[in-house]
ZAGUDREN-393598 format. One line per field, with one value per atom (N, C-alpha, C): chain; x, y, z; residue in three letters; atom name. Coordinates in steps of 0.05 Angstrom, whole numbers, always signed. Atoms other than C-alpha are relative to their C-alpha. Layout:
<atoms>
kette <- [A; ...]
xx <- [X; ...]
yy <- [Y; ...]
zz <- [Z; ...]
rest <- [ala; ...]
atom <- [CA; ...]
</atoms>
This chain:
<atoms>
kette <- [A; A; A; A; A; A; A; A; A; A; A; A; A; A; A; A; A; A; A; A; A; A; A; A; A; A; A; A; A; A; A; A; A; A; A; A; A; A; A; A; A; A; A; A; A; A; A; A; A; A; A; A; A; A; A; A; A; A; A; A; A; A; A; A; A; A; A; A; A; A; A; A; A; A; A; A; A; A; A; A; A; A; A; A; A; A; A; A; A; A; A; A; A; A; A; A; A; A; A; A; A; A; A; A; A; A; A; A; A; A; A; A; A; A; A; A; A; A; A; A; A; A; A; A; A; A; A; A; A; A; A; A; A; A; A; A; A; A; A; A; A; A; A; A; A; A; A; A; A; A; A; A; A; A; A; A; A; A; A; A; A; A; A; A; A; A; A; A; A; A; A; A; A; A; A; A; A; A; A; A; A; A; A; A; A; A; A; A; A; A; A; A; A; A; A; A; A; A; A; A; A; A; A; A; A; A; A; A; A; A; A; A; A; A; A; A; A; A; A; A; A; A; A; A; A; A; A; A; A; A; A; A; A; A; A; A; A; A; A; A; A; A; A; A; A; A; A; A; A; A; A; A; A; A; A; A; A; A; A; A; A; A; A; A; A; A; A; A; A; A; A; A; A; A; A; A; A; A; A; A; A; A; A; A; A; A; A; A; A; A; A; A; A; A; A; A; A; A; A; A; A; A; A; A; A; A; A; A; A; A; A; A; A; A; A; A; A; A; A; A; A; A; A; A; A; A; A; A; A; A; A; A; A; A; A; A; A; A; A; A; A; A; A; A; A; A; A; A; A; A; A; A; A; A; A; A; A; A; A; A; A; A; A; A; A; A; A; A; A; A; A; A; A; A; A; A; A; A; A; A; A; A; A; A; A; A; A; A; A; A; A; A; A; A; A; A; A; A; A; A; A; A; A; A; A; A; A; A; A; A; A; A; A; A; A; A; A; A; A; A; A; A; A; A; A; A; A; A; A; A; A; A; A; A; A; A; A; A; A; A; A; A; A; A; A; A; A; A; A; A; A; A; A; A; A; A; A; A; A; A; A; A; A; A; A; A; A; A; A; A; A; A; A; A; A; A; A; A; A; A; A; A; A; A; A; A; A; A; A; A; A; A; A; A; A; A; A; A; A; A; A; A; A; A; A; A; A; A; A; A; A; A; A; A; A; A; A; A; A; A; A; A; A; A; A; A; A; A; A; A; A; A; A; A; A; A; A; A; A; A; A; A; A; A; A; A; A; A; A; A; A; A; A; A; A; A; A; A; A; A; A; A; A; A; A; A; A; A; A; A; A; A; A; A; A; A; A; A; A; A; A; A; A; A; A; A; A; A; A; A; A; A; A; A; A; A; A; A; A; A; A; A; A; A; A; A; A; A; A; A; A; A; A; A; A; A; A; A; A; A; A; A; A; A; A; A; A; A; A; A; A; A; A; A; A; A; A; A; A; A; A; A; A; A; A; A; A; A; A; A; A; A; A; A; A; A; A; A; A; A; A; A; A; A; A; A; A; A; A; A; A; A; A; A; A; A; A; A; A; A; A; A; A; A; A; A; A; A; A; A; A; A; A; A; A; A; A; A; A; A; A; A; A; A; A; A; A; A; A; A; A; A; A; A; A; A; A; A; A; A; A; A; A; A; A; A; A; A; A; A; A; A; A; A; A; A; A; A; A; A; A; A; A; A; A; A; A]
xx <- [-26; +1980; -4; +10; +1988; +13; -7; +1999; +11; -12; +2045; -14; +26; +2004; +29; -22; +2031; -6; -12; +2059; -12; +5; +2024; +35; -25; +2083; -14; -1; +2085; +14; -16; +2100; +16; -31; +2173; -7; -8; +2201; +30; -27; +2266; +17; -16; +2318; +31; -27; +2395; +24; -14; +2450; +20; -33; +2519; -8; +7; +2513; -19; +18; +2469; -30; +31; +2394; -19; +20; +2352; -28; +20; +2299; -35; +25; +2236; -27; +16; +2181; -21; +24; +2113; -3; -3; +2129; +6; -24; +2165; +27; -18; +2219; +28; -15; +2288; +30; -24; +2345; +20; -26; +2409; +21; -15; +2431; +8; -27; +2491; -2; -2; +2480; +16; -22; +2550; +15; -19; +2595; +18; -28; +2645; -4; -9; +2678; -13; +6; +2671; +11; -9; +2724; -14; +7; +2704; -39; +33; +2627; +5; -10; +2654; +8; -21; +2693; -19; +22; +2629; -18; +15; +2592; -3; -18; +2639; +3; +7; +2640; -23; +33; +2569; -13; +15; +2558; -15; +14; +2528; +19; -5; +2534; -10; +21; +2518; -17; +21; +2461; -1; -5; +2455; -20; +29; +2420; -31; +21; +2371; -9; +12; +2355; -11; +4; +2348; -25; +29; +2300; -20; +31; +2246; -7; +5; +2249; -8; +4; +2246; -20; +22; +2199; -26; +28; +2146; -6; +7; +2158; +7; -1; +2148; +9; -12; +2169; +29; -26; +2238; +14; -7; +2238; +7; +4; +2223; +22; -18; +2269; +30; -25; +2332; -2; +12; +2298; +27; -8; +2349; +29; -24; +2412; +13; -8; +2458; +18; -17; +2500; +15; -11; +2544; -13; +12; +2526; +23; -18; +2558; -1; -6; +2591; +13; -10; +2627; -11; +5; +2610; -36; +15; +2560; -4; +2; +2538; -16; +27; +2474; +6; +6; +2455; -15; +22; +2399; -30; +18; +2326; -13; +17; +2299; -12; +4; +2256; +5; -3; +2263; -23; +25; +2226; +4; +9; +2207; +27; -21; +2282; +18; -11; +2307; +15; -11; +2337; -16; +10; +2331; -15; +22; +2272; -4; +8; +2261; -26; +29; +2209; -18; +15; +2184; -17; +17; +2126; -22; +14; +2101; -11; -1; +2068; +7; -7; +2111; +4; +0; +2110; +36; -25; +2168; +15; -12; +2176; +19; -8; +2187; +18; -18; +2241; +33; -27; +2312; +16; -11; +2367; +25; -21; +2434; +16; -22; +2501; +12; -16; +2546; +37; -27; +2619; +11; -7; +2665; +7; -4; +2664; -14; +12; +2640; -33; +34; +2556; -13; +12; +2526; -33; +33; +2454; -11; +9; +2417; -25; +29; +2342; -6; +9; +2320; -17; +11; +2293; -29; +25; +2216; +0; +0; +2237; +22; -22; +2290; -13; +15; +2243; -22; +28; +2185; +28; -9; +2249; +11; -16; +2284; -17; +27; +2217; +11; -12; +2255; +7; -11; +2265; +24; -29; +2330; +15; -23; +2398; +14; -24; +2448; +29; -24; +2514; +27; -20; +2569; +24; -16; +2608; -13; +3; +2617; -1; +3; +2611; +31; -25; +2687; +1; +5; +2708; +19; -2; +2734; -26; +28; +2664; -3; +13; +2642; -32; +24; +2568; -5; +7; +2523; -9; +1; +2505; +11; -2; +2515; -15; +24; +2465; +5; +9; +2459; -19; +20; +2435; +20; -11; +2452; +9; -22; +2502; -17; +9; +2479; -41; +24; +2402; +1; +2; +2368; -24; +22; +2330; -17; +15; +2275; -24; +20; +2213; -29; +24; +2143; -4; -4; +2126; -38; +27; +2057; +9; -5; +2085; +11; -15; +2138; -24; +19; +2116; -6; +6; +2128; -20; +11; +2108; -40; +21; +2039; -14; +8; +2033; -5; -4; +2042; -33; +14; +1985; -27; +25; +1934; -9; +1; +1948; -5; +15; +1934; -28; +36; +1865; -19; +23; +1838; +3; +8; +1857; -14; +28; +1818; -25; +29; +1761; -5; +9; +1759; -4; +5; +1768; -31; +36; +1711; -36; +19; +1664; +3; -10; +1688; -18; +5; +1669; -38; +23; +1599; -15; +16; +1578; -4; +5; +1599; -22; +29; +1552; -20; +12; +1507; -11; +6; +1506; -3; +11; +1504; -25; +26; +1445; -26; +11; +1418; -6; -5; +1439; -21; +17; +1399; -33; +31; +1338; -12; +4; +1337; -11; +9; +1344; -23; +23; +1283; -28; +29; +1241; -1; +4; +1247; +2; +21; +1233; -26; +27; +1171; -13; +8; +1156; -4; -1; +1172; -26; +23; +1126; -29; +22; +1066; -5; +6; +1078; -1; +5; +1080; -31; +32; +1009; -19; +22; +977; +4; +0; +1000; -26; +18; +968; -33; +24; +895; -5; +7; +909; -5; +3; +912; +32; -31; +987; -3; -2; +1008; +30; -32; +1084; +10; -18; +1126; +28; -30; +1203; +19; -13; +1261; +5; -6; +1267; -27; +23; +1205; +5; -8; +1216; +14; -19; +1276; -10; +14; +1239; -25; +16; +1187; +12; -8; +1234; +13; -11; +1274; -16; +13; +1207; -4; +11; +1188; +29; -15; +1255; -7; -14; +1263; -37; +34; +1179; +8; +7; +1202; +24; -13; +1223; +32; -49; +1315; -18; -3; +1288; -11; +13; +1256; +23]
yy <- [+14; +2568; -28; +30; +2508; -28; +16; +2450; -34; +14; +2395; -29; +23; +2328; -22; +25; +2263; -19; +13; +2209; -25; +25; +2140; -15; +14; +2096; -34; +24; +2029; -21; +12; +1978; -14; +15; +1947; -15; +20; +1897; +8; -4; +1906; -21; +18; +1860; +4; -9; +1862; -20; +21; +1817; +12; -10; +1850; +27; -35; +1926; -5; -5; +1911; -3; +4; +1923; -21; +20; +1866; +18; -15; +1905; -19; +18; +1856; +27; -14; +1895; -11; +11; +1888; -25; +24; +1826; -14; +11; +1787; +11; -1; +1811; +7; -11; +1826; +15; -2; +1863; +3; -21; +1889; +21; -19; +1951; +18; -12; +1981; +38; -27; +2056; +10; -9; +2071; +12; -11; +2106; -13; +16; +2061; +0; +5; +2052; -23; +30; +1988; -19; +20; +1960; -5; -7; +1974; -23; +4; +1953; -24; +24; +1887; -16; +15; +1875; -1; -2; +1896; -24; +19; +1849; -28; +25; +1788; -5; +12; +1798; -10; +11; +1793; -21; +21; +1735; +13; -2; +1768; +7; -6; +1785; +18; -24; +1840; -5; -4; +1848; -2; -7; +1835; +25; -21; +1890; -17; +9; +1840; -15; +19; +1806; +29; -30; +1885; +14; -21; +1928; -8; +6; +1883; +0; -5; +1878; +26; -30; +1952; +5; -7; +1964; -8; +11; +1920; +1; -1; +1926; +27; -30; +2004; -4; -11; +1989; -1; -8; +1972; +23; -25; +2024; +26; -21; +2071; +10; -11; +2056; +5; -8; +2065; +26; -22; +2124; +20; -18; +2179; -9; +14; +2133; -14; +18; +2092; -20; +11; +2035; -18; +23; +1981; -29; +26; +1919; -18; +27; +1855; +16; -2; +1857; +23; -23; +1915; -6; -18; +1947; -13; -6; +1950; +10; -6; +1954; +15; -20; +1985; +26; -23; +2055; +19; -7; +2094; -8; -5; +2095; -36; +37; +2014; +2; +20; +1977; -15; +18; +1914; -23; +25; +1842; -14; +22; +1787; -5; +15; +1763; +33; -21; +1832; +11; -11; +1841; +27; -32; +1912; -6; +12; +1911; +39; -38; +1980; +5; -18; +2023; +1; +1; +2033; +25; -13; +2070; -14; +0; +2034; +17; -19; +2070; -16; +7; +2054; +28; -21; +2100; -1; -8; +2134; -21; +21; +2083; -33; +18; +2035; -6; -5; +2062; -6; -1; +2062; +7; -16; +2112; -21; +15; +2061; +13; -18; +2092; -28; +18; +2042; +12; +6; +2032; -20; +20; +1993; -5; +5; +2005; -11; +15; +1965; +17; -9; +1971; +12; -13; +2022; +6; -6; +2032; +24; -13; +2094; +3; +2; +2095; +28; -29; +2166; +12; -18; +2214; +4; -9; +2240; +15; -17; +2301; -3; +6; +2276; -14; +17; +2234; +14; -22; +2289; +14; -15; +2329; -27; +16; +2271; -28; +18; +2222; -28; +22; +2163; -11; +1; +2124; -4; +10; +2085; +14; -10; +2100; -26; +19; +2044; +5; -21; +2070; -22; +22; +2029; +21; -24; +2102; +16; -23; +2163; -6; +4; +2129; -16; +17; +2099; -26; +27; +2042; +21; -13; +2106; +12; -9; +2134; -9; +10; +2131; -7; +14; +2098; +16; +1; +2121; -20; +15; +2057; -30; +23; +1987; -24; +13; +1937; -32; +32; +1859; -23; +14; +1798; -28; +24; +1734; -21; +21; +1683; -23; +26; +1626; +7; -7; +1659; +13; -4; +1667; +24; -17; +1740; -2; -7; +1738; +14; -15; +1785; -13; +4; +1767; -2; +7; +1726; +11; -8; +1777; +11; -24; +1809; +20; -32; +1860; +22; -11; +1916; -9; +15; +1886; -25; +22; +1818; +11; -14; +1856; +7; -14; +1890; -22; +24; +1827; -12; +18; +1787; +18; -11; +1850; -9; +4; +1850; -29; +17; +1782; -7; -9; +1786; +10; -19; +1844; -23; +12; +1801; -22; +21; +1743; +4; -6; +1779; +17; -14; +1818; -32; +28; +1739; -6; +12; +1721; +17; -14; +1774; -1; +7; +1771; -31; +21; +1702; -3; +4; +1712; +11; -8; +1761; -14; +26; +1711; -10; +14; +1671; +5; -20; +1726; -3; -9; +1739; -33; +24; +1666; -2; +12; +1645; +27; -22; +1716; +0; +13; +1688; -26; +30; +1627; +7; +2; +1655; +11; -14; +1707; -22; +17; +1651; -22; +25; +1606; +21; -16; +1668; +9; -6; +1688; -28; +24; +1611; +5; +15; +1612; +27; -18; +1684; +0; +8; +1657; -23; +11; +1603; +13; -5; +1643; +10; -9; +1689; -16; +14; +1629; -11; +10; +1602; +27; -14; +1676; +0; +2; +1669; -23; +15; +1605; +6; -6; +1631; +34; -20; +1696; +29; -22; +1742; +8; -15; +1756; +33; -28; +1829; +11; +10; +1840; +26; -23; +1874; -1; +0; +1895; -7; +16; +1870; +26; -19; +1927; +0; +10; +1913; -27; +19; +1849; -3; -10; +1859; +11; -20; +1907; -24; +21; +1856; -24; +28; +1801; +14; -16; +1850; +9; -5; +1873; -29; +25; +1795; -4; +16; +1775; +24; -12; +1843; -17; +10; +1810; -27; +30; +1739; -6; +14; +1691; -3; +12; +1681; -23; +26; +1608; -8; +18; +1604; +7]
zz <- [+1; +2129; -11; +19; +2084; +23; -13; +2126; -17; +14; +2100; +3; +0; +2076; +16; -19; +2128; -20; +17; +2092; +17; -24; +2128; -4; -1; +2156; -5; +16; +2119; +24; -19; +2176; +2; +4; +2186; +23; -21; +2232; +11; -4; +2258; +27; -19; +2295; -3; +3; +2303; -8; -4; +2280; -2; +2; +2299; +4; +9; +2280; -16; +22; +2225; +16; -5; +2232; -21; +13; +2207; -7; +3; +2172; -15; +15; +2149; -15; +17; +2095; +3; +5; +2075; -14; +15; +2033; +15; -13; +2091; -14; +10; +2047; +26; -31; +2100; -17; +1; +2091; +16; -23; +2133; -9; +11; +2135; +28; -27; +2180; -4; +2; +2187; +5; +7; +2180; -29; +20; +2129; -6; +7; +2088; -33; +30; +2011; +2; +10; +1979; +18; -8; +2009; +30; -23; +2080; -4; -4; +2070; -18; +6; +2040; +19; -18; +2098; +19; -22; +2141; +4; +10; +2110; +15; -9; +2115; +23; -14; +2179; +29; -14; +2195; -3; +12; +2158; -24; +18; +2105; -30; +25; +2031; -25; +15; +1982; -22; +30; +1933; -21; +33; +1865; -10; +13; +1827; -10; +14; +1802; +17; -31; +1876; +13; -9; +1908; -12; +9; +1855; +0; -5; +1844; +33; -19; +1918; +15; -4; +1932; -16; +18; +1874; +19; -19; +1917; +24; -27; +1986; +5; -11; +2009; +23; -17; +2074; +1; +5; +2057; -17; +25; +1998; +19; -24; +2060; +11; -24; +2105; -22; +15; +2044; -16; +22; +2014; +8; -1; +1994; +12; -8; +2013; -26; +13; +1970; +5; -18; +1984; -29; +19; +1946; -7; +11; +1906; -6; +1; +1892; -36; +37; +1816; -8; +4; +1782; -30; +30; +1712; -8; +15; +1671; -31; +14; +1600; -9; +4; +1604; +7; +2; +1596; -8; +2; +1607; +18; -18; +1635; -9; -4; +1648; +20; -26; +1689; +6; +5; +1703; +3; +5; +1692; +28; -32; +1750; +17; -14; +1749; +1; -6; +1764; -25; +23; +1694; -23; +6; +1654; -25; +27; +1606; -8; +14; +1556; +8; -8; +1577; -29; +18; +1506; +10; -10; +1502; +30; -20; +1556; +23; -14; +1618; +27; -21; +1672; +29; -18; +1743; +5; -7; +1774; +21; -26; +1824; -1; +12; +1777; -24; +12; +1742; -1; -6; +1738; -19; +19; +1712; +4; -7; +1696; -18; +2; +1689; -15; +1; +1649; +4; -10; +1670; +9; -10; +1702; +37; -26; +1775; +19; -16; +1830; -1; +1; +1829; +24; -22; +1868; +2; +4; +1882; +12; -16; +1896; -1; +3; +1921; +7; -2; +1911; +14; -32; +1968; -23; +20; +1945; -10; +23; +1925; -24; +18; +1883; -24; +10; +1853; -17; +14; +1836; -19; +16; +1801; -22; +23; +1757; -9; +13; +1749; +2; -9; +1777; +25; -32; +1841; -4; -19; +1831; -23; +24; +1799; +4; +6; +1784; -6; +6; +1774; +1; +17; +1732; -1; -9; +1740; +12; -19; +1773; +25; -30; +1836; +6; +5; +1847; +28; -27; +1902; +26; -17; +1940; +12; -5; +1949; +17; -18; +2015; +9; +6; +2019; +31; -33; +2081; +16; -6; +2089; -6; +11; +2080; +1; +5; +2057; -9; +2; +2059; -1; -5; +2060; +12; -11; +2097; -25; +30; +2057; -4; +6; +2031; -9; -6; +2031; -36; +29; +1957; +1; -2; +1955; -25; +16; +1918; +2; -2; +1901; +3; +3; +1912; -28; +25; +1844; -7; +5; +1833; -19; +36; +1770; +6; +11; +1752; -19; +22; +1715; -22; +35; +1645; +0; -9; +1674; -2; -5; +1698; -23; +30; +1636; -18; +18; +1595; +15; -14; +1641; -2; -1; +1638; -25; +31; +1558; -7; +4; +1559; +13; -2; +1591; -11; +16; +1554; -26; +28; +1494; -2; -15; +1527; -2; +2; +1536; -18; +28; +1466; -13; +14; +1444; +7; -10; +1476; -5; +9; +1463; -34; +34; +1390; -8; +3; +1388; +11; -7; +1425; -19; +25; +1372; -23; +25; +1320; +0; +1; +1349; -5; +5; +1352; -37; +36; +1282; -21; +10; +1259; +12; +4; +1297; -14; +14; +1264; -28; +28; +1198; -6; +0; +1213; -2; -4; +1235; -26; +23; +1171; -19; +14; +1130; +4; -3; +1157; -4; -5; +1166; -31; +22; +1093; -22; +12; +1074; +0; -7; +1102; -11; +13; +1078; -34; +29; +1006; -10; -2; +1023; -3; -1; +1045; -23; +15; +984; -29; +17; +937; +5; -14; +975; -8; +16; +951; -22; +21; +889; -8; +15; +877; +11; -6; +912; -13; +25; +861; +23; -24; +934; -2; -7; +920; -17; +3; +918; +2; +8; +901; +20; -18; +953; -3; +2; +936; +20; -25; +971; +20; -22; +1016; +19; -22; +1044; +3; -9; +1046; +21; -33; +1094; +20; -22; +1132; +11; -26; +1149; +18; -6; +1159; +25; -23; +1215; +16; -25; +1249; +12; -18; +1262; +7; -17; +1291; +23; -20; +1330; +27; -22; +1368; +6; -1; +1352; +32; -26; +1423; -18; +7; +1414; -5; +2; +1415; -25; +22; +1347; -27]
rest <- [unk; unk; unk; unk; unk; unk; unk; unk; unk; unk; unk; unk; unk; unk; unk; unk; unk; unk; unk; unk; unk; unk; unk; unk; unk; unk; unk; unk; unk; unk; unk; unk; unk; unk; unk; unk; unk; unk; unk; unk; unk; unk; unk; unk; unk; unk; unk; unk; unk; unk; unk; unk; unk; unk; unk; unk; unk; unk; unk; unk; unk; unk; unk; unk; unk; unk; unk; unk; unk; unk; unk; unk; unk; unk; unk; unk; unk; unk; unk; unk; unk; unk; unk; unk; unk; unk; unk; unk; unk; unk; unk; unk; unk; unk; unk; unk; unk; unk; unk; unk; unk; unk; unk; unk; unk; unk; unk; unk; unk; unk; unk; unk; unk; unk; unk; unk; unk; unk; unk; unk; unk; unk; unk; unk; unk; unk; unk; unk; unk; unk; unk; unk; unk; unk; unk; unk; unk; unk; unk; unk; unk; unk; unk; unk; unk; unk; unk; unk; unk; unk; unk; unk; unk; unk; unk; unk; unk; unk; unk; unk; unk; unk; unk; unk; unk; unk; unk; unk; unk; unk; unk; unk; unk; unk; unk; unk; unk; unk; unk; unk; unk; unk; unk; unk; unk; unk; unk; unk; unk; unk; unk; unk; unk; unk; unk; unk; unk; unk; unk; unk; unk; unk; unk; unk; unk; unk; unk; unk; unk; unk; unk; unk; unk; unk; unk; unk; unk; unk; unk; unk; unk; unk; unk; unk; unk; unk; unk; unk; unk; unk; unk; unk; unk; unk; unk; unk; unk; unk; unk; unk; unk; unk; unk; unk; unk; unk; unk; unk; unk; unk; unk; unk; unk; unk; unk; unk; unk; unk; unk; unk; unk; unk; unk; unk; unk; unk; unk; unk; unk; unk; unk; unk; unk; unk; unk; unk; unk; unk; unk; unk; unk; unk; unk; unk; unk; unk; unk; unk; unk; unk; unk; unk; unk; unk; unk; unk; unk; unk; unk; unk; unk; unk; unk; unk; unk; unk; unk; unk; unk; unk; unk; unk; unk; unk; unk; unk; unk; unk; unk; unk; unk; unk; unk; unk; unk; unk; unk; unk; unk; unk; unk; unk; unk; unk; unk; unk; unk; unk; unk; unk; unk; unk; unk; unk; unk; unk; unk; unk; unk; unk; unk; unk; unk; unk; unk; unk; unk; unk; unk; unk; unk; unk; unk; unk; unk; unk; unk; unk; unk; unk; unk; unk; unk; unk; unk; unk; unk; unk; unk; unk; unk; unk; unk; unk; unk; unk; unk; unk; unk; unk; unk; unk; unk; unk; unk; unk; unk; unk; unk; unk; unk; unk; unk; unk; unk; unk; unk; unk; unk; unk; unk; unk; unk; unk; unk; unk; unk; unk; unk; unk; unk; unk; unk; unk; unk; unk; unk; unk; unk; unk; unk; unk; unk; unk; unk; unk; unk; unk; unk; unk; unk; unk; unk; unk; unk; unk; unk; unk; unk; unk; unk; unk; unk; unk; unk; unk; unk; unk; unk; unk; unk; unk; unk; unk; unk; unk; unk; unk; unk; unk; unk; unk; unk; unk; unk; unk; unk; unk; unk; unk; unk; unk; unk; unk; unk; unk; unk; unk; unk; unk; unk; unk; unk; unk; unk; unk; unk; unk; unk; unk; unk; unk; unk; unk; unk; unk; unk; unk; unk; unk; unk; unk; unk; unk; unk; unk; unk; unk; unk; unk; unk; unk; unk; unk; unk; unk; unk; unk; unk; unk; unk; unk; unk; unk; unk; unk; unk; unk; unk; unk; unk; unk; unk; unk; unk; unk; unk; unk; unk; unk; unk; unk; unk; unk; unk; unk; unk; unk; unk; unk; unk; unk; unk; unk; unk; unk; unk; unk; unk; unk; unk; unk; unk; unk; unk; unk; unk; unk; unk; unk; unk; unk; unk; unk; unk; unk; unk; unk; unk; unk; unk; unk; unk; unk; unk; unk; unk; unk; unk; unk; unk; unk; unk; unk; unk; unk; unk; unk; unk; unk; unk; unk; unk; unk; unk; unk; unk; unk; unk; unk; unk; unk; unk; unk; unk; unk; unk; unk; unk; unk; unk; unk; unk; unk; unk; unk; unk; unk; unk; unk; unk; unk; unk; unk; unk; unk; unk; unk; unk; unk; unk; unk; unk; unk; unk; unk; unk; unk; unk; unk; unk; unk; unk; unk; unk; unk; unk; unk; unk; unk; unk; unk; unk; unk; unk; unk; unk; unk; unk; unk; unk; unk; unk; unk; unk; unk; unk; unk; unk; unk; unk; unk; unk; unk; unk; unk; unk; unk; unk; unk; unk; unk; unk; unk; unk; unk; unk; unk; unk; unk; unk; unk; unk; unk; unk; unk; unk; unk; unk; unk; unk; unk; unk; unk; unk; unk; unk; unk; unk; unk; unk; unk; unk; unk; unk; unk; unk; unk; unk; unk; unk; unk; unk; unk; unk; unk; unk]
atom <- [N; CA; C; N; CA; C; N; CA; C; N; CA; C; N; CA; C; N; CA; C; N; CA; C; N; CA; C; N; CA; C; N; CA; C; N; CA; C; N; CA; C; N; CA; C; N; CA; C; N; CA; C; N; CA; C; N; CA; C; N; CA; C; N; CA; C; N; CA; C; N; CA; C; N; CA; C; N; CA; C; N; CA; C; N; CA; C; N; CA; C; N; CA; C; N; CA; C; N; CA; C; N; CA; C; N; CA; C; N; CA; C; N; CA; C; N; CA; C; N; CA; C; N; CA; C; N; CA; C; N; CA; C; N; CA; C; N; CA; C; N; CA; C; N; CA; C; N; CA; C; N; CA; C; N; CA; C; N; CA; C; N; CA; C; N; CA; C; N; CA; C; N; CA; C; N; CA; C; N; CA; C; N; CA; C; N; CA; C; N; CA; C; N; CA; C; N; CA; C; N; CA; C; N; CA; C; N; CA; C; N; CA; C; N; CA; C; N; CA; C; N; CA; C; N; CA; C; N; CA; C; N; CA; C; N; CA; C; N; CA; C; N; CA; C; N; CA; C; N; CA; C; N; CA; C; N; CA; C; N; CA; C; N; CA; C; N; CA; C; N; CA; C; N; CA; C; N; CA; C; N; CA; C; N; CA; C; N; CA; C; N; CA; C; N; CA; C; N; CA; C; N; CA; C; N; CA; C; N; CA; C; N; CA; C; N; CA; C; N; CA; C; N; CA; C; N; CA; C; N; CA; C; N; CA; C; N; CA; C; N; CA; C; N; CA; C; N; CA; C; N; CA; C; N; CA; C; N; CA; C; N; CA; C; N; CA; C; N; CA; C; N; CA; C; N; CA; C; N; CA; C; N; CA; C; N; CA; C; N; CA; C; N; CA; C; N; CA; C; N; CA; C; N; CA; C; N; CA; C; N; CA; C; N; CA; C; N; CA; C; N; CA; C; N; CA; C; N; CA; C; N; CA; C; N; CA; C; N; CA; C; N; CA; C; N; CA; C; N; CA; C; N; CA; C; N; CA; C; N; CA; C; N; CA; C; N; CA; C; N; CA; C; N; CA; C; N; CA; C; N; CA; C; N; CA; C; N; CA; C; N; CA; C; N; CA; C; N; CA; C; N; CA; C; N; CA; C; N; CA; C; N; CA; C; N; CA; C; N; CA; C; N; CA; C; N; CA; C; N; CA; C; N; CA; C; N; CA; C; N; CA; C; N; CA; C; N; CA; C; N; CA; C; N; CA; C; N; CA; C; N; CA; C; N; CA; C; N; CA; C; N; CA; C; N; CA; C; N; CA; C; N; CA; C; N; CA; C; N; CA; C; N; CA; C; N; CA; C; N; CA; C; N; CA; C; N; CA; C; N; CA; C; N; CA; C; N; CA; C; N; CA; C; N; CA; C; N; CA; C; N; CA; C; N; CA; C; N; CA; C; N; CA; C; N; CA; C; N; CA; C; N; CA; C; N; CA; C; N; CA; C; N; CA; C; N; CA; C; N; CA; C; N; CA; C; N; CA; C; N; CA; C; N; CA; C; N; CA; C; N; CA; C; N; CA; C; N; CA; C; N; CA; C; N; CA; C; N; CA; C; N; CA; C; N; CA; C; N; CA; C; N; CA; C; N; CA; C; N; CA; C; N; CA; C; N; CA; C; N; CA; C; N; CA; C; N; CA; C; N; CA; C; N; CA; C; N; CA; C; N; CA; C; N; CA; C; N; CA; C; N; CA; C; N; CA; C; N; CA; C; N; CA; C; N; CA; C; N; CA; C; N; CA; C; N; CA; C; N; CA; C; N; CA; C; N; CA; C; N; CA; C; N; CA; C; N; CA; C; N; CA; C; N; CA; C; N; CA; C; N; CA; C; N; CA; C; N; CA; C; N; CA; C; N; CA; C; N; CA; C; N; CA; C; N; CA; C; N; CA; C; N; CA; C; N; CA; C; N; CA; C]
</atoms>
């Protein structure tokens, strides 16, 4: 019997303000979210009178993208966002400041995806269950349609007014991507540049060691002991004495 693999639990916090559950993540990150059923209007009005205020899409995903234990606890739910419509459409990630950056060929994971619906209705967010996720290769959805301001949400999701959500500033994916790609090109610079060196002080030594080889073979000439060797020998002796000779000469 195949026994189903356990999923470790990612540790939360939890506290209460009103109905809403104060949910704190692995980032400190916090959200609140009312495990009730309501439209737009309704989970507007929930909000308001908790003191709180809804999400922008671009304060929310990077936040979900990074902290698994909030990703956790919304997995397979969707709720309303602050703003209506949208122009975008199609499969994005997004950069540091939550805004949608093209995938390209880049290799970005499923987690760090997002399918966006453009339209004009109030912004809905949905963070996709795991198997939803293994079939359509995406966690979130964004949804600009198809979702209307009748739609009833199973939850409702905030954040306290006046309070500025932001993501842990360790790199988005692009961001990440951008900061590796500048490293490797750092250290191709630098190795690049060491061989230079390489090969100049190689250039240097060639040229002193085939002075002084020109020398000795001008010194048998004049004692009538010279014996004429082509340049391929030549080379070949000048490459066994560096490969014996000390780096320092």
């Amino acid at each position: 019997m195949t026994v189903p693999a356990q999923r470790t639990a990612v540790p939360i916090s939890e506290s209460r303000r009103g109905d809403f559950m104060s949910v704190t993540g692995t980032t400190n990150a916090t959200v609140y979210v009312l495990n009730q059923q309501a439209d737009h209007a309704t989970s507007m009005k929930l909000l308001q009178g908790a003191g709180l205020r809804p999400y922008t899409y671009q304060e929310i995903i990077p936040i979900l993208i990074k902290d698994e234990g909030l990703k956790n606890s919304l997995k397979g739910k969707w709720f309303y966002l602050a703003g209506s419509g949208t122009d975008k459409d199609g499969l994005y990630t997004v950069d540091e400041d939550g805004e949608f950056a093209e995938i390209g060929k880049s290799r970005i994971s499923a987690e760090e995806k997002v399918r966006v619906w453009s339209g004009k209705n109030p912004l809905s967010l949905n963070v996709g269950s795991d198997c939803g996720v293994a079939d359509v290769g995406r966690r979130f959805g964004l949804f600009g349609a198809y979702i209307g301001p009748h739609h009833v949400a199973p939850v409702v999701v905030g954040i306290l007014n006046g309070c500025e959500a932001t993501a842990p500033k360790d790199g988005s994916p692009i961001k990440s991507m951008q900061a590796e790609s500048a490293k490797m090109q750092a250290r191709k610079t630098g190795i690049n540049e060491a061989f230079g060196k390489e090969d100049a002080q190689l250039a240097k030594r060639k040229k002193e060691l085939r002075r002084v080889l020109s020398k000795a073979e001008q010194a048998d000439k004049a004692s009538g002991a010279f014996e004429a060797v082509d340049a391929d020998d030549s080379e070949k002796a000048v490459m066994a004495i560096l490969r014996e000779t000390p780096r320092d000469i």
